[in-house]
C-alpha positions in Angstrom: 13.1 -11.9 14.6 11.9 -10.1 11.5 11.6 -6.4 11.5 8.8 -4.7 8.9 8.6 -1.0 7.4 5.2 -0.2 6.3 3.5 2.4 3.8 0.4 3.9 2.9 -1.0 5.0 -0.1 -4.0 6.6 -1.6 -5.0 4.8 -4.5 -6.4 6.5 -7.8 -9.5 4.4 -9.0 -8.4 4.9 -12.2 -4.9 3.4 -12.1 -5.0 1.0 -8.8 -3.4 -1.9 -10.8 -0.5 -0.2 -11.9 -0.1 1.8 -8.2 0.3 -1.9 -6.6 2.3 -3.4 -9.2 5.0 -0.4 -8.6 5.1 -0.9 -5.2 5.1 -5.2 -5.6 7.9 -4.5 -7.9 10.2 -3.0 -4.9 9.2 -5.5 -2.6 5.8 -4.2 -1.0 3.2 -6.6 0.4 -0.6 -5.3 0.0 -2.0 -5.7 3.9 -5.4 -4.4 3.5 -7.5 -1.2 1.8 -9.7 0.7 3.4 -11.5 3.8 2.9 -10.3 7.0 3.1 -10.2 8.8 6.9 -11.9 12.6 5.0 -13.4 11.1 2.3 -14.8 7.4 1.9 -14.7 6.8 -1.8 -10.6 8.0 -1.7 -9.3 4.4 -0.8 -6.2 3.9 0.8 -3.5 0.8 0.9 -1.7 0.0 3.7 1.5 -2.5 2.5 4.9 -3.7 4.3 8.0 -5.0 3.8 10.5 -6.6 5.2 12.9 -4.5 6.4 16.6 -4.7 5.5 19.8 -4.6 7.9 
């Protein structure tokens, strides 16, 4: 069975692109975004990978 490790990140509107592309780079899948729990325009990413033995 696989095993996952998962992150979360707050993104920066100004540089989201390049945020997710670093993380796809080392091997991080993008699950979902969703705004931030204090502050609703802060959004954050939730991504996961799988994890190695």
């Amino acid at each position: 069975m696989k095993k996952w490790e998962y992150a979360t990140v707050p993104l920066l509107v100004h540089a989201t692109k390049q945020i997710l592309d670093t993380w796809g780079e080392d091997g991080w899948e993008l699950v979902q975004v969703v705004p931030g729990p204090n502050n609703p325009e802060q959004l954050v990413a939730y991504l996961k990978r799988e994890k190695q033995a």
